[in-house]
C-alpha positions in Angstrom: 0.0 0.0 0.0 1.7 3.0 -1.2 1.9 6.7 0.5 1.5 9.8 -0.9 3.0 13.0 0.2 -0.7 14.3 0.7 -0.7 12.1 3.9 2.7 12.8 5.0 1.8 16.4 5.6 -1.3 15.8 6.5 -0.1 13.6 9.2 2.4 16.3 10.2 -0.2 19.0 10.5 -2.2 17.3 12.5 0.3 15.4 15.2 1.9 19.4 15.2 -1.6 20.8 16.2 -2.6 18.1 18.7 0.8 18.0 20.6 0.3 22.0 20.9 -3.2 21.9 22.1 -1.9 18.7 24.6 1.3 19.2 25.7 1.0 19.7 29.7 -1.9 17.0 29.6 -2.7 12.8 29.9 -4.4 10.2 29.5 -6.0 11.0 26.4 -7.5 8.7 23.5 -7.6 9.0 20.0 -9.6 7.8 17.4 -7.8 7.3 13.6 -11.1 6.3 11.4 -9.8 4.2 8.1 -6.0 4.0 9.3 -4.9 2.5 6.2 -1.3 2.0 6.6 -1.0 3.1 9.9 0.8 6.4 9.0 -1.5 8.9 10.9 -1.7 6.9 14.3 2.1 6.4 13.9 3.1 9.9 12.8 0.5 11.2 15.8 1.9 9.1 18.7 5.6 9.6 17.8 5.3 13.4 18.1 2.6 13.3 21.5 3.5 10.0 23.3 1.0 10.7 25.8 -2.2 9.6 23.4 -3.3 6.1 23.1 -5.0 5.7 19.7 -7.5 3.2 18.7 -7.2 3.1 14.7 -10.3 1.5 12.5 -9.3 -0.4 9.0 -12.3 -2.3 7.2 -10.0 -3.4 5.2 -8.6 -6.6 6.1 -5.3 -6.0 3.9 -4.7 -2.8 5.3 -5.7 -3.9 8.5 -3.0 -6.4 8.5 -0.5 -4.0 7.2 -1.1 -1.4 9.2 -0.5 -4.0 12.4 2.9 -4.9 11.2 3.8 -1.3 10.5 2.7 -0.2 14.0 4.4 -3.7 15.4 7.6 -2.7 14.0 7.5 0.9 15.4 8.7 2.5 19.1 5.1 3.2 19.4 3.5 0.0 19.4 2.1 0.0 22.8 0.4 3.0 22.0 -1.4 2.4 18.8 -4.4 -0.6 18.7 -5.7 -1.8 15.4 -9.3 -2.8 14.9 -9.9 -4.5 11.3 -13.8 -3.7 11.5 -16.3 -1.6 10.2 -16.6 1.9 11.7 -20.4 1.7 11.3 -20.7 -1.1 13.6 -17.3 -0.6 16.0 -18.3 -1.2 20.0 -16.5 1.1 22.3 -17.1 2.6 25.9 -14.3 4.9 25.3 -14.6 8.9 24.8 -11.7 9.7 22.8 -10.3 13.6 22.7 -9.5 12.8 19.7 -10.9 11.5 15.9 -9.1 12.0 13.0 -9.1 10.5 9.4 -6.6 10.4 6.8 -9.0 11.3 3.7 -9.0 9.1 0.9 -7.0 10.7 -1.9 -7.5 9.4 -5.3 -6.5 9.6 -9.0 -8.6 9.0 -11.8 -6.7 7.1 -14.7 
């Protein structure tokens, strides 16, 4: 699964503007809706080590590559993958938190 430079600063913008809005506080919880790869979660808990981040993949592909990216990273205890459907996802959890990497798409 390829990534585009879209998502890169995407993910940049947003870990930059959560970490200033956070950086005296804990505990918090985040929410990464369609992780794909797992860049978001990843670039968001390596720049505010202090979230926990629960990130959705319907896809069972991505799911699965997403869990091997985030296994292989420093922030692995920080990041949980769910391969399930966002429409039907259980959780008790209030997250401060939900983001979402928008598709980004080319037309051949």
């Amino acid at each position: 699964m390829k990534v585009c430079t879209d998502a890169c600063l995407f993910g940049a913008l947003v870990a930059q503007n959560i970490f200033s809005a956070t950086q005296t506080k804990t505990g918090l919880q985040g929410l990464d809706i369609g992780t794909g790869t797992g860049l978001l979660s990843l670039m968001i808990a390596q720049k505010n080590n202090q979230i926990k981040i629960d990130a959705i993949e319907i896809d069972a592909l991505a799911a699965e590559q997403a869990t091997e990216n985030i296994a292989g990273s420093p922030w692995a205890e920080n990041i949980q993958i769910f391969n399930e459907d966002i429409l039907t996802f259980g959780t008790d959890k209030e997250y401060n938190y939900i983001f979402s990497n928008p598709p980004f798409f080319k037309d051949d």
